[in-house]
N, CA, C and O atoms as a Tinker XYZ file with bonds, in Angstrom:
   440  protein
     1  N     56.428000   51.150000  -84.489000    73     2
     2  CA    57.853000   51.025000  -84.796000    64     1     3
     3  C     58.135000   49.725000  -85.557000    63     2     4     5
     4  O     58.958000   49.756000  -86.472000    81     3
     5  N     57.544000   48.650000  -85.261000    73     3     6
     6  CA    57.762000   47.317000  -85.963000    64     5     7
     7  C     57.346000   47.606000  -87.428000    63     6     8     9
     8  O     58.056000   47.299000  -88.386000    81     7
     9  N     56.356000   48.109000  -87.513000    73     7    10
    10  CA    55.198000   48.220000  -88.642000    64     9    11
    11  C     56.716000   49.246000  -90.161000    63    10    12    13
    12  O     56.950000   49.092000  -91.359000    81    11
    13  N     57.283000   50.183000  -89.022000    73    11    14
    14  CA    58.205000   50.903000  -89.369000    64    13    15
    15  C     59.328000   50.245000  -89.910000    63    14    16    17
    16  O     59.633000   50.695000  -91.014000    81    15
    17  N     60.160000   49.186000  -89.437000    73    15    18
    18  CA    61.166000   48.935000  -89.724000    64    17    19
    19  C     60.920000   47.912000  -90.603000    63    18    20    21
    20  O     61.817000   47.622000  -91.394000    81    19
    21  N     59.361000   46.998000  -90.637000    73    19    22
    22  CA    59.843000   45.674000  -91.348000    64    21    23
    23  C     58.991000   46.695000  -92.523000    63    22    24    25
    24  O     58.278000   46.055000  -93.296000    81    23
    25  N     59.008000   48.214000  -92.713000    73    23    26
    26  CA    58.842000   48.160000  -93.985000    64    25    27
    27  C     59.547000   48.759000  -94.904000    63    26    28    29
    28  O     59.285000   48.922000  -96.096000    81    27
    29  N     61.081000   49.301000  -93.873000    73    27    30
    30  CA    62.624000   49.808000  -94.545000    64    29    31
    31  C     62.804000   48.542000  -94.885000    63    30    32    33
    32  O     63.238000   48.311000  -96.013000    81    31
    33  N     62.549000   47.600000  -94.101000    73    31    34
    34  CA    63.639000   46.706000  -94.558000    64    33    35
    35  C     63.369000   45.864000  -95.838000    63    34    36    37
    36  O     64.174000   45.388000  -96.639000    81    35
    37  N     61.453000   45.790000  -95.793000    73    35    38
    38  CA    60.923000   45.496000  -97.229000    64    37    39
    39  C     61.835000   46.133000  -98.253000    63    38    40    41
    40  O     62.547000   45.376000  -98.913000    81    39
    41  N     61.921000   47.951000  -98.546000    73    39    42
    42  CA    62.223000   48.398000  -99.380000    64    41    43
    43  C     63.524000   48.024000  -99.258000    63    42    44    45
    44  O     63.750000   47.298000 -100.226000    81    43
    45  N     64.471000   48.125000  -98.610000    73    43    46
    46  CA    65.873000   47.123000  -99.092000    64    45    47
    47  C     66.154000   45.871000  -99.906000    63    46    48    49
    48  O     67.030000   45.604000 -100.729000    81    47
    49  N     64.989000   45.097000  -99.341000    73    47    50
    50  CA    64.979000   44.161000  -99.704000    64    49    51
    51  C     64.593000   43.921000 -101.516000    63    50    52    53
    52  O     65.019000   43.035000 -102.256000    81    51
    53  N     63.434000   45.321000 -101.913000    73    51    54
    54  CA    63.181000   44.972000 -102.689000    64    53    55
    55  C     63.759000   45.911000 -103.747000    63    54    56    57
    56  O     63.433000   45.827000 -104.931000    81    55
    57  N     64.817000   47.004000 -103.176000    73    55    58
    58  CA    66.085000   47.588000 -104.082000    64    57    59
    59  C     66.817000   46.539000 -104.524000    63    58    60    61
    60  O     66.841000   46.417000 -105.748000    81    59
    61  N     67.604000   45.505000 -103.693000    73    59    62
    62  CA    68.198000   45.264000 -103.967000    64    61    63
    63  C     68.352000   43.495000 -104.947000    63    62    64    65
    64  O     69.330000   42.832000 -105.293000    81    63
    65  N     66.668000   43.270000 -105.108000    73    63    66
    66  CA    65.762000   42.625000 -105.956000    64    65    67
    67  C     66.369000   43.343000 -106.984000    63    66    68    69
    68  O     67.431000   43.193000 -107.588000    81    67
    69  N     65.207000   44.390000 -107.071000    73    67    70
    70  CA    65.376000   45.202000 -108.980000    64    69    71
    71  C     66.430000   45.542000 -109.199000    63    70    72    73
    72  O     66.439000   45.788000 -110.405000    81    71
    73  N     67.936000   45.835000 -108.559000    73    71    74
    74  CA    69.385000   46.157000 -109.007000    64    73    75
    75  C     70.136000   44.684000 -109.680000    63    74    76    77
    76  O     71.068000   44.697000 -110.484000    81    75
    77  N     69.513000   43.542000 -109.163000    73    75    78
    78  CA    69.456000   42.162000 -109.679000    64    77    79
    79  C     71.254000   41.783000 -109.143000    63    78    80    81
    80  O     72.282000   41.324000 -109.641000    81    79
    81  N     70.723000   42.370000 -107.715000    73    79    82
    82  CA    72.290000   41.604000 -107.051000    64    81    83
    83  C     72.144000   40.593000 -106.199000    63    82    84    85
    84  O     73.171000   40.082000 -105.751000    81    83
    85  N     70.930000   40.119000 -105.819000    73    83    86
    86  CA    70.287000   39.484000 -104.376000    64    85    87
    87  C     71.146000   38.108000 -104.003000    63    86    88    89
    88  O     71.333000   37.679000 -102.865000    81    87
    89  N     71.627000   37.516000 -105.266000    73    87    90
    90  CA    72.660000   36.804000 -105.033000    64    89    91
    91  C     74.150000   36.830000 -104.723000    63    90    92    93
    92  O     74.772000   35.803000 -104.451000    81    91
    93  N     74.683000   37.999000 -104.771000    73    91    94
    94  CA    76.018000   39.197000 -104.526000    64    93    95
    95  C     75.386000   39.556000 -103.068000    63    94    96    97
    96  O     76.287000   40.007000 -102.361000    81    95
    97  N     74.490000   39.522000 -102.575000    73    95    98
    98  CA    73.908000   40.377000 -101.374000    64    97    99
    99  C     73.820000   39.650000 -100.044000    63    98   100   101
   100  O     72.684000   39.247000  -99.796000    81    99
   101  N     74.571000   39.433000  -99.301000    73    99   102
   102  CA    74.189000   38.791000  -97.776000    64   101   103
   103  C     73.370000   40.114000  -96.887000    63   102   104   105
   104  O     74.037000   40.964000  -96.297000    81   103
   105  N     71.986000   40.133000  -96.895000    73   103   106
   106  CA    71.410000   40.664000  -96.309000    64   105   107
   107  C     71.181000   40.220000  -94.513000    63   106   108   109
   108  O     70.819000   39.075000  -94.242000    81   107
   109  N     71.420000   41.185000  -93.463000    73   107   110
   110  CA    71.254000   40.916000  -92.324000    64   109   111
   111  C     70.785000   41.406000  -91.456000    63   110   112   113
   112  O     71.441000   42.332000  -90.979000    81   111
   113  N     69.448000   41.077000  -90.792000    73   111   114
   114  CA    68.718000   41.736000  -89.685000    64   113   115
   115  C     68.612000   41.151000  -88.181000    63   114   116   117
   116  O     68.082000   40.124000  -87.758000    81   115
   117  N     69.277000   42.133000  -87.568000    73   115   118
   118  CA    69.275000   41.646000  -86.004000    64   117   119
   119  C     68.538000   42.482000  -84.908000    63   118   120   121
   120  O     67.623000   43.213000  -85.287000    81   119
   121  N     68.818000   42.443000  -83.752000    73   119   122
   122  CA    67.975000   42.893000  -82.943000    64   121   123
   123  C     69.339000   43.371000  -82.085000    63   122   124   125
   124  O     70.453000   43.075000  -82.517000    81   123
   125  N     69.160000   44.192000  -80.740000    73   123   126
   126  CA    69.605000   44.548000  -79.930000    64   125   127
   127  C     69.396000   43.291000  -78.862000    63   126   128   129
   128  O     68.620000   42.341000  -78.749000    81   127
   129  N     70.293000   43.718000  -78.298000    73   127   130
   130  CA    70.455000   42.047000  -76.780000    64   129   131
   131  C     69.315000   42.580000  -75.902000    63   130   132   133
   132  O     69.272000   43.723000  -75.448000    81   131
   133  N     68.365000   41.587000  -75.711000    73   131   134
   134  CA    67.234000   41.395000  -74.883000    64   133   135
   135  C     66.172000   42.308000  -74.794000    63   134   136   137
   136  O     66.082000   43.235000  -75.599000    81   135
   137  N     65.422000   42.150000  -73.961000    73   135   138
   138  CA    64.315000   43.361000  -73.849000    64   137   139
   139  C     64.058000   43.450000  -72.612000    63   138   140   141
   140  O     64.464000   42.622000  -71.796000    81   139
   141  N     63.061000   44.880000  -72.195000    73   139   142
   142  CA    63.040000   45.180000  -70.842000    64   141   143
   143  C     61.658000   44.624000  -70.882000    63   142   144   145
   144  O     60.920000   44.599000  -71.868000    81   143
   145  N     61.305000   44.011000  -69.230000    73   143   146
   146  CA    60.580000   42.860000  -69.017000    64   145   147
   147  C     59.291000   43.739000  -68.847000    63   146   148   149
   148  O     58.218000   43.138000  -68.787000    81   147
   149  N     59.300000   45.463000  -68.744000    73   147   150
   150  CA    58.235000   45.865000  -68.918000    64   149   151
   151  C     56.965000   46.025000  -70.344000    63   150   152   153
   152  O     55.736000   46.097000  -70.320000    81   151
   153  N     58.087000   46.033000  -71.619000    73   151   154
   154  CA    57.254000   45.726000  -72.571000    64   153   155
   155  C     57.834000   44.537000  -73.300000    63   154   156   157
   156  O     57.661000   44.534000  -74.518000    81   155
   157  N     58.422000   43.636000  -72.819000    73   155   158
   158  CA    58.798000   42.995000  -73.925000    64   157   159
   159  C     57.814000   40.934000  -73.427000    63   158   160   161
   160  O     57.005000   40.928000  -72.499000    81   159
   161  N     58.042000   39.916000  -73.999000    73   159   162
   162  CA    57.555000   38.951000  -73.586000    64   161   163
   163  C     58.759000   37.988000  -73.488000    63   162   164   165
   164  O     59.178000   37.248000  -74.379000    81   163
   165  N     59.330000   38.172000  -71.983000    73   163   166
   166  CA    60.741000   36.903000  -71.840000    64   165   167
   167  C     60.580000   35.438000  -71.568000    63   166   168   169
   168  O     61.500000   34.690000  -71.897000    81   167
   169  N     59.252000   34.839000  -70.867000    73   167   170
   170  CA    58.874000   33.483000  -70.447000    64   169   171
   171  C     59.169000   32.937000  -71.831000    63   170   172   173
   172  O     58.906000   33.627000  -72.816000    81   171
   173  N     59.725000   31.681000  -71.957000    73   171   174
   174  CA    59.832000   31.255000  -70.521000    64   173   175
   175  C     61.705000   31.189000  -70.682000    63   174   176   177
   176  O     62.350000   30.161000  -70.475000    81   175
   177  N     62.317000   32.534000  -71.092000    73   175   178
   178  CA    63.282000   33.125000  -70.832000    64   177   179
   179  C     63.811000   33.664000  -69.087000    63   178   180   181
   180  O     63.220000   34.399000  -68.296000    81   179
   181  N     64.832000   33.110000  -68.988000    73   179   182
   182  CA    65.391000   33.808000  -67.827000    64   181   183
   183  C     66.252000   35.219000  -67.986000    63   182   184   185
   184  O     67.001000   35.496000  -68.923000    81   183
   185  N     65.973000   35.975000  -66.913000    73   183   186
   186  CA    66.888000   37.347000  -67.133000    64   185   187
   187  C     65.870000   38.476000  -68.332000    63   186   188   189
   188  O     64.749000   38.308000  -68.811000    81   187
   189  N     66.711000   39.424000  -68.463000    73   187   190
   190  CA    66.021000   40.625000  -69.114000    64   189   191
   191  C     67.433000   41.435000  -69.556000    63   190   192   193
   192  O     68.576000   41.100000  -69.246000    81   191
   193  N     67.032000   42.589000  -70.361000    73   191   194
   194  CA    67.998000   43.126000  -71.177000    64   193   195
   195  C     69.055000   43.334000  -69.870000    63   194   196   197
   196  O     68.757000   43.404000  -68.678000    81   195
   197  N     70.188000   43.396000  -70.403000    73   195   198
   198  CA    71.469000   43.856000  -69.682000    64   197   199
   199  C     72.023000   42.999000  -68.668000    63   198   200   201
   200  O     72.870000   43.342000  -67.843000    81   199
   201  N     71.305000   41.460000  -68.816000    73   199   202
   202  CA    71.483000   40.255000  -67.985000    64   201   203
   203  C     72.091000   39.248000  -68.615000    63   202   204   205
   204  O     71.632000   39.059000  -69.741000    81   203
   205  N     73.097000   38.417000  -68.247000    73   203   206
   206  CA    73.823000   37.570000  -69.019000    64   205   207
   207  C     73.039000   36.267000  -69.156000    63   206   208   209
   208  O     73.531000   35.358000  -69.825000    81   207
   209  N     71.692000   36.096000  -68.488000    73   207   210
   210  CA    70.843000   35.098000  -69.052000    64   209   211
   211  C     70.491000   35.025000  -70.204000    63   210   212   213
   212  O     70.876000   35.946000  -70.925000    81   211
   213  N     69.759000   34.089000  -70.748000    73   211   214
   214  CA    69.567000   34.219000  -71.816000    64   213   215
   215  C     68.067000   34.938000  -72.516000    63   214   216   217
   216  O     67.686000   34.865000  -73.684000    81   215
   217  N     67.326000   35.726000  -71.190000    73   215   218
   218  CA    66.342000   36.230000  -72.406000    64   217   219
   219  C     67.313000   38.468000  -72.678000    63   218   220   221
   220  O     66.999000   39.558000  -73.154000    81   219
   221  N     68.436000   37.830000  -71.989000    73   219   222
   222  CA    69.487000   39.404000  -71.818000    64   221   223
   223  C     70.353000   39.477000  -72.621000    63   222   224   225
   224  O     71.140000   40.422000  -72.570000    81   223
   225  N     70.492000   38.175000  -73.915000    73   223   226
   226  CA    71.671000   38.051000  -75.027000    64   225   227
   227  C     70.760000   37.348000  -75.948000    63   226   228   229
   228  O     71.116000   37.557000  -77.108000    81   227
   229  N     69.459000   36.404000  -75.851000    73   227   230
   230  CA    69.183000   35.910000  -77.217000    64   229   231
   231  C     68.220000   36.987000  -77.716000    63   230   232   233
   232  O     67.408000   37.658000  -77.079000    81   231
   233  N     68.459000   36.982000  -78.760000    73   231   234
   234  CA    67.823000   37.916000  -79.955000    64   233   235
   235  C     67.595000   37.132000  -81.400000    63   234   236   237
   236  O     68.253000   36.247000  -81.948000    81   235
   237  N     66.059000   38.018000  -81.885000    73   235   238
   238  CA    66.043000   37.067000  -83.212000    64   237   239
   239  C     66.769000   37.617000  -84.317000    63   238   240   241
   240  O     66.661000   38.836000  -84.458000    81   239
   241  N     67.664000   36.836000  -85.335000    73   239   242
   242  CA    68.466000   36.973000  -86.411000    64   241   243
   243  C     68.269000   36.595000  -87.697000    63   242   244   245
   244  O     68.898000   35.605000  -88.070000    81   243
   245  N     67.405000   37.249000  -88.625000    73   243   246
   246  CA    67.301000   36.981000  -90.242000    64   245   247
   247  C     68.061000   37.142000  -91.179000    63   246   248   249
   248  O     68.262000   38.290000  -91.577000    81   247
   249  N     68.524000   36.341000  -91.627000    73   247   250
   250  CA    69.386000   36.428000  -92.793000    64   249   251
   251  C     69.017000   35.835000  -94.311000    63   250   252   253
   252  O     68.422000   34.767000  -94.456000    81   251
   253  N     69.498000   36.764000  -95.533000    73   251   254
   254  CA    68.631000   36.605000  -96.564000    64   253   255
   255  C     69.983000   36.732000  -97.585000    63   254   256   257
   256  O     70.853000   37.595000  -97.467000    81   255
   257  N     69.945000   35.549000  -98.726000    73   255   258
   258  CA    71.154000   35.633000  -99.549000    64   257   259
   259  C     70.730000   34.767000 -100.752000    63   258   260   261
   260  O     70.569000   33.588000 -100.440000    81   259
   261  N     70.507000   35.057000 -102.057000    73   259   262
   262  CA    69.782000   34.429000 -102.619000    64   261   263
   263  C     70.607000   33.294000 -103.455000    63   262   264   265
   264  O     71.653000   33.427000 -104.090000    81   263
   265  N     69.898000   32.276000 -103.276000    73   263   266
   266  CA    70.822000   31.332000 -103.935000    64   265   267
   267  C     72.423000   30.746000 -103.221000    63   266   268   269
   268  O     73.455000   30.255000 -103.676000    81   267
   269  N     72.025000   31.041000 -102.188000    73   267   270
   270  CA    72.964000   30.496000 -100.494000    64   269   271
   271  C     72.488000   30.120000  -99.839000    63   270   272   273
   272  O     72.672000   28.905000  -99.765000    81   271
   273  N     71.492000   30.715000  -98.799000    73   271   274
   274  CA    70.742000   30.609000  -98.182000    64   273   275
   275  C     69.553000   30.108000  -98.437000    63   274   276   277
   276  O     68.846000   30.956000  -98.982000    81   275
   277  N     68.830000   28.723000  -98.222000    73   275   278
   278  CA    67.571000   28.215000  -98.527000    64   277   279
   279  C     66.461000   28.856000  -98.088000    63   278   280   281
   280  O     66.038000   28.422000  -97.017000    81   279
   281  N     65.634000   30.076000  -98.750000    73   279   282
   282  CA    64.121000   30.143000  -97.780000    64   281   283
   283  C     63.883000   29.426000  -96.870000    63   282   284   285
   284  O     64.320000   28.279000  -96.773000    81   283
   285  N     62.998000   30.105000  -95.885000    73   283   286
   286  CA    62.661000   29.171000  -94.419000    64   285   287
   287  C     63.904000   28.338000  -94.241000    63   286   288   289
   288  O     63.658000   27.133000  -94.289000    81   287
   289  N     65.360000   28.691000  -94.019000    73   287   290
   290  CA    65.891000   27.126000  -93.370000    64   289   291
   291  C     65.976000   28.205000  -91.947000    63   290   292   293
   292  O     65.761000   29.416000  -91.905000    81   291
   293  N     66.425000   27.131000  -90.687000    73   291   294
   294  CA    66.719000   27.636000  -89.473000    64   293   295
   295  C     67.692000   27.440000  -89.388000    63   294   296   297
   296  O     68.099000   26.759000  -90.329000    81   295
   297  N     68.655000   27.770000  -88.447000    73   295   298
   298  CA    70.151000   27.436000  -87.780000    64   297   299
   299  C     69.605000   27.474000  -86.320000    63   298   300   301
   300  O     68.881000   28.363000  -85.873000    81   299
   301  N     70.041000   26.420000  -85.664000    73   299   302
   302  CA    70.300000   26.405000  -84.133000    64   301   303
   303  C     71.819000   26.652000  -83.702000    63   302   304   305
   304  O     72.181000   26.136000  -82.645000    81   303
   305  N     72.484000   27.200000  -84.241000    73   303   306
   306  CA    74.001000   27.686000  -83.819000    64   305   307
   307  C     74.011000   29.021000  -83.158000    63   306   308   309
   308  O     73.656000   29.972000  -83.853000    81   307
   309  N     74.337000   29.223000  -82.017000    73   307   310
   310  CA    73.876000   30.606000  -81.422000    64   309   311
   311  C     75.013000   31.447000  -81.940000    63   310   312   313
   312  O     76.087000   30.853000  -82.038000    81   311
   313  N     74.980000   32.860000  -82.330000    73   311   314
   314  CA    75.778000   33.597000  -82.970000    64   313   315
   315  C     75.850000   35.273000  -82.258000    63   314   316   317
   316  O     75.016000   35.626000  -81.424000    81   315
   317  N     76.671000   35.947000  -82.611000    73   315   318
   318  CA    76.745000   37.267000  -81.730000    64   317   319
   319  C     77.529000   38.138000  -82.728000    63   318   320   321
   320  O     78.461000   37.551000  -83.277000    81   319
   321  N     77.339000   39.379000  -83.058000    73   319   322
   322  CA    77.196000   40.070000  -83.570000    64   321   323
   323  C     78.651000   40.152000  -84.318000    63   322   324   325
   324  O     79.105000   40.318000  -85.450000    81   323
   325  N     79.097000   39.931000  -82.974000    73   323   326
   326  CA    81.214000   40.094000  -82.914000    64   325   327
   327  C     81.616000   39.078000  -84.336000    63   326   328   329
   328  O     82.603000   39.268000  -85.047000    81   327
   329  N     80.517000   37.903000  -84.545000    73   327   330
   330  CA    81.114000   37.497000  -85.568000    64   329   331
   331  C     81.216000   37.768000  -87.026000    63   330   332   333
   332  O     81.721000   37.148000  -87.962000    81   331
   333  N     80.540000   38.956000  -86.913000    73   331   334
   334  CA    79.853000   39.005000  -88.148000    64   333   335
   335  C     81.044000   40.042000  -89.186000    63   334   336   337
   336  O     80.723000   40.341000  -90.336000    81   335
   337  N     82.319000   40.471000  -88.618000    73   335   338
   338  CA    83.102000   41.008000  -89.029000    64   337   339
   339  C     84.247000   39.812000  -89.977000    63   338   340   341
   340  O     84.593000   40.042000  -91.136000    81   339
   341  N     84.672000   38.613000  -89.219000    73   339   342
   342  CA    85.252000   37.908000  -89.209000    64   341   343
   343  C     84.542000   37.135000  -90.390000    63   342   344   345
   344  O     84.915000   37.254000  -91.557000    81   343
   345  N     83.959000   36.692000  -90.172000    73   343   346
   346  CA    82.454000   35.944000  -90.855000    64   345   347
   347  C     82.881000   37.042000  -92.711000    63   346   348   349
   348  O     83.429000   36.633000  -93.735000    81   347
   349  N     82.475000   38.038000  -92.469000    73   347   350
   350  CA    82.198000   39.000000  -93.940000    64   349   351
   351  C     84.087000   38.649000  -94.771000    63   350   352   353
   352  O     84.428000   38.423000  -95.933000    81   351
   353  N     84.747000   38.747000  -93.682000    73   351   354
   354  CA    86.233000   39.472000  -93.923000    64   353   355
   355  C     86.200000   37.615000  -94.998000    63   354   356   357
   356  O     86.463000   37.687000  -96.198000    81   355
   357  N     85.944000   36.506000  -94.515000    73   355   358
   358  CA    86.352000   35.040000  -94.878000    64   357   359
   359  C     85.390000   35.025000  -96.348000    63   358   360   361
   360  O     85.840000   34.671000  -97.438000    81   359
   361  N     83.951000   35.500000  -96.099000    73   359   362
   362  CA    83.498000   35.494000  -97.419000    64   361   363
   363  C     83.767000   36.228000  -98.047000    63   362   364   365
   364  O     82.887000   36.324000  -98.903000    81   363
   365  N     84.887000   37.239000  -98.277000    73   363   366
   366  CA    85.319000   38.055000  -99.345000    64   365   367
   367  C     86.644000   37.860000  -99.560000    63   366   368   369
   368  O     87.350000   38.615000 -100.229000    81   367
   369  N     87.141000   36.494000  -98.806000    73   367   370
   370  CA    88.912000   36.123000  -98.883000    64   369   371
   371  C     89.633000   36.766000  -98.370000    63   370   372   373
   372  O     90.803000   36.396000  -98.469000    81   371
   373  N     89.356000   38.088000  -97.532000    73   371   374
   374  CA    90.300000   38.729000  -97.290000    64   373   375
   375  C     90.978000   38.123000  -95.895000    63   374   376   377
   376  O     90.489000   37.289000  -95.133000    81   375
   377  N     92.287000   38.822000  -95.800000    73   375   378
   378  CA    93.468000   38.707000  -94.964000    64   377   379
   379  C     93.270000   40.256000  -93.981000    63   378   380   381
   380  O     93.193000   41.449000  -94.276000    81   379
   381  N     93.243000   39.502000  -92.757000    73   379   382
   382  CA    94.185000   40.594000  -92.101000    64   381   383
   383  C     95.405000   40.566000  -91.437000    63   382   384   385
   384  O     95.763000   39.572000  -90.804000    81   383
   385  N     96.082000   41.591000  -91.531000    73   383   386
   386  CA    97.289000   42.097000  -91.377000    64   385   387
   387  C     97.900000   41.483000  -89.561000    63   386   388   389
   388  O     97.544000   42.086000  -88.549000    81   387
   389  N     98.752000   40.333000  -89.517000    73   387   390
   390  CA    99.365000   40.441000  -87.832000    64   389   391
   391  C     99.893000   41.311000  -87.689000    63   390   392   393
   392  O    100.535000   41.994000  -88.487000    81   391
   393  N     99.614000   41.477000  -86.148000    73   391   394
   394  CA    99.144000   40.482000  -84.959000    64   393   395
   395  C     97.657000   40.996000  -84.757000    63   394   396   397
   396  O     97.386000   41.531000  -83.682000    81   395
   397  N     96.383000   40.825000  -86.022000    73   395   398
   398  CA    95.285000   41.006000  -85.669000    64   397   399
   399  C     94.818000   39.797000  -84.882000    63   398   400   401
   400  O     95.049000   38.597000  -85.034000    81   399
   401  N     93.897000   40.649000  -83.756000    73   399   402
   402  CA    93.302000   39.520000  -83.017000    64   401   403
   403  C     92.171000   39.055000  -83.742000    63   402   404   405
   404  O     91.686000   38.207000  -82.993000    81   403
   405  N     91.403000   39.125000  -84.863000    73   403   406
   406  CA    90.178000   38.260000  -85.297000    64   405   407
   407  C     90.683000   36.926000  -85.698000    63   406   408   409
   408  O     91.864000   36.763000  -86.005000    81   407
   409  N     89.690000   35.834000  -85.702000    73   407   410
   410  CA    89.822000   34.745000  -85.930000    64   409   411
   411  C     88.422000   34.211000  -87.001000    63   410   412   413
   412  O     87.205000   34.276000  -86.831000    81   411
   413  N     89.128000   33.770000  -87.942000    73   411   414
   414  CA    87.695000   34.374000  -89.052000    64   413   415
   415  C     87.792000   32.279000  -89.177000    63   414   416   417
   416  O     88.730000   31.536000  -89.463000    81   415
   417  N     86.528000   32.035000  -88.850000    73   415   418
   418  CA    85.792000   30.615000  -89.049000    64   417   419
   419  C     86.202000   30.215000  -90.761000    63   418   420   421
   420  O     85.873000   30.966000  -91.679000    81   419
   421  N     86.867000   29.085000  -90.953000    73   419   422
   422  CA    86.451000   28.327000  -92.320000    64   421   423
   423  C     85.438000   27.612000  -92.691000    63   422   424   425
   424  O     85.498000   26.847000  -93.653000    81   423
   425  N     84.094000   27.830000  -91.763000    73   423   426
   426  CA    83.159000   26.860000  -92.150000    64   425   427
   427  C     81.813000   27.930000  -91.538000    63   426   428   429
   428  O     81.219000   27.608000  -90.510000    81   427
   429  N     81.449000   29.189000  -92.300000    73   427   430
   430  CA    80.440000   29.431000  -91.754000    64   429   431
   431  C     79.607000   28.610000  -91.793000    63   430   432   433
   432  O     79.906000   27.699000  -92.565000    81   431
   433  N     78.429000   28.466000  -91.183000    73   431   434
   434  CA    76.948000   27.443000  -91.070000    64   433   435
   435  C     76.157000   28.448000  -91.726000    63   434   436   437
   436  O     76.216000   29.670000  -91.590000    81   435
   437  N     75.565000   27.901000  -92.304000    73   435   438
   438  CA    74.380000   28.462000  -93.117000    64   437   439
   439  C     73.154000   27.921000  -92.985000    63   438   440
   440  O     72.209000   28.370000  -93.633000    81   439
């Protein structure tokens, strides 16, 4: 399955190379919250999927944007999925309509 997905996500990656938008493109790969402690490796994580510890909410997050985003940089800012609406809505300027409850950040971290 790994072998599977990191090689959709190659070919995304490398559509959207030859369409020559990669800089127009915030590409984003996440994971589902945690894993079950029968196949997954949580040490030296506490908790397991569906646990509010943290090996039951951290997940790994790649993000790819060319000419934004520096190759290899890291972020230590912990992030959750919920933001990623708010987050898109600010990098495209848009407004939403009150009394919406989102609260869209002026300073994503990159």
């Amino acid at each position: 399955m790994v072998e599977a997905v990191d090689t959709s996500v190659g070919r995304v990656v490398n559509k959207v190379d030859e369409l020559g938008i990669s800089e127009n493109t915030l590409i984003i790969f996440s994971s589902d919250n945690g894993g079950p402690p029968s196949v997954s490796q949580l040490n030296p994580l506490r908790g397991q999927k569906g646990s509010l510890f943290e090996a039951g909410i951290r997940v790994p997050t790649a993000m790819r944007w060319t000419g934004t985003i520096e190759a290899g940089t890291t972020c230590d800012n912990p992030i959750t999925s919920v933001d990623f609406l708010p987050t898109f809505a600010h990098l495209q300027a848009t407004n939403f309509p009150p009394p919406n409850p989102l609260t869209v950040s002026t300073s994503p971290t990159f």
